[in-house]
Steps between C-alpha positions, in 0.01 A plus 500: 500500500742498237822276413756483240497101569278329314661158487360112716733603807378880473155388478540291785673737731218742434258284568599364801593818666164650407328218670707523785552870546228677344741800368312788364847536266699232414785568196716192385815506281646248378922582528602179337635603183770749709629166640592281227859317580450631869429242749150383582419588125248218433483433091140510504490860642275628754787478794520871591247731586438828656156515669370837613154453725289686709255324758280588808677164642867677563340772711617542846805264373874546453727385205572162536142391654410676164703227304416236667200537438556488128749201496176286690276615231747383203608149709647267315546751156805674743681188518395345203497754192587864659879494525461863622211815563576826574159588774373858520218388726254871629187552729261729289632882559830383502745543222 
């Protein structure tokens, strides 16, 4: 697994969605810093993040179940610190 995140909210998001998911691949980058003056910036950082993960958990579902699945894993974190995550979420063999 491998992540360009390394900050609390990073930390947390990979923690909880390795818990939850099991990925055999999870990348995390944090996007903040391209956001600065935009809305949903958040001072403290860690607001936007692009999350690439691959688990045997999507297989056999489509796009959005994929997501959804995600957003239940993070809970509260969407609502509460992630003003916005880009999801590339893959079965194994799929890329």
């Amino acid at each position: 697994m491998q992540s360009t995140a390394t900050g609390p909210v990073a930390r947390e998001i990979i923690e909880r969605l390795t818990s939850a998911l099991g990925p055999t691949s999870l990348a995390l980058e944090d996007q903040s810093h391209h956001h600065v003056g935009h809305s949903g910036h958040d001072p403290r950082g860690e607001s936007h993040f692009a999350l690439t993960i691959v688990s045997p958990q999507f297989e056999g579902l489509g796009r959005v179940q994929r997501q959804r699945r995600v957003y239940a894993a993070l809970g509260e974190l969407m609502r509460e610190r992630i003003h916005a995550l880009t999801i590339k979420a893959l079965a194994p063999g799929e890329n």
